[in-house]
N, C-alpha and C positions, 0 to 999 in steps of 0.2 A: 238456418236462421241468419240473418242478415244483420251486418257489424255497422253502424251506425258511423263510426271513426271510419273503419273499412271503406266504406260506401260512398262517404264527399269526400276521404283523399282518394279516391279513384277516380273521380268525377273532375276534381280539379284539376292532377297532372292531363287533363284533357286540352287540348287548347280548343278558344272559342269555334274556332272555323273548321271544327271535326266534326265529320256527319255523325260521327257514328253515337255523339254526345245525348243525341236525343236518344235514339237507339235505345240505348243503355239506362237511361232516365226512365223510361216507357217498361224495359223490361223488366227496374226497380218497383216501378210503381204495379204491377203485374204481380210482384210476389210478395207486399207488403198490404200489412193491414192496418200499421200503425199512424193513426191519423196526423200525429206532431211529424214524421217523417215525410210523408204524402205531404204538406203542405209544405215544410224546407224545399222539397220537392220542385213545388208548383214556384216556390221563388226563385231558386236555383236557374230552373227554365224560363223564366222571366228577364232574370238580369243576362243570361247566354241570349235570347234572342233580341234583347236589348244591345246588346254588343256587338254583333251580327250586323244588326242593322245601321249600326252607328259610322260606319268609312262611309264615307263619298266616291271611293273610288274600288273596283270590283276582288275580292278574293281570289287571290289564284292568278297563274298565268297563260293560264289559256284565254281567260274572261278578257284579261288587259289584251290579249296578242287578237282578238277579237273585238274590241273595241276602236284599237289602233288601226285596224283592217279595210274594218267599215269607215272610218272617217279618213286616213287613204284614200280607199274606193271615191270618197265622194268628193274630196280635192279633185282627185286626178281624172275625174270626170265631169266636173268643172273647167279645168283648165284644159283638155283637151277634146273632151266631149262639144266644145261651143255653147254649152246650155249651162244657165246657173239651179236649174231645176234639180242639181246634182246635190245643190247642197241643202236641199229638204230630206237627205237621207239622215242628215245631221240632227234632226229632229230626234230619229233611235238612241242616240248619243247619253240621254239622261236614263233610258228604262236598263243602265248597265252598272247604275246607283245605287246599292243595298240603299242609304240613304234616301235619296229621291221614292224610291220607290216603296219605300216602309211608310214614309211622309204620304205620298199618294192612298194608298192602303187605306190608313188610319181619316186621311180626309172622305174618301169616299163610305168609309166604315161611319163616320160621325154623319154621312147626307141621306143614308139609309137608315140611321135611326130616326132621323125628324127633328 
């Protein structure tokens, strides 16, 4: 049976940018039948991907060393390519935005409803 105290502090020493948070949410919700927990639940996973989505700028430093890469790339092929066609790669620039891109989401999510 599942400890209710147990179960959000385990959840919370989680930090927001841990995959494994949903995981664990999912495999809670899998073994519970209690409605008032299922629904903490469903907030819980609400405010974490609220949070997620909330930086401007990418999780992690691969995403950053990745980002910095591509716009690099498109300087230095700019300035040495001859072509300013380089800096429409600069355009990728924002889809490395949890933000932006949560923003885009929810807009295209509101143009499909009508």
């Amino acid at each position: 049976m599942l400890d209710e105290h147990d179960l959000f502090a385990e959840l919370e020493a989680l930090q927001p940018g841990d995959p494994r948070i949903f995981q664990k949410i999912a495999l809670i919700k899998s073994q519970t039948q209690n409605k008032e927990i299922l629904m903490l639940l469903d907030d819980f996973q609400a405010r974490i991907a609220g949070a997620r989505l909330s930086t401007w700028f990418p999780r992690g430093v691969g995403r950053r060393l990745m980002m910095v890469a591509i716009a690099l790339i498109a300087v230095a092929g700019a300035v040495y390519g001859g072509s300013l066609h380089w800096l429409l790669v600069l355009l990728v620039m924002p889809l490395f935005s949890p933000r932006l891109v949560g923003e885009l989401v929810l807009f295209i999510g509101r143009l499909s409803r009508g």
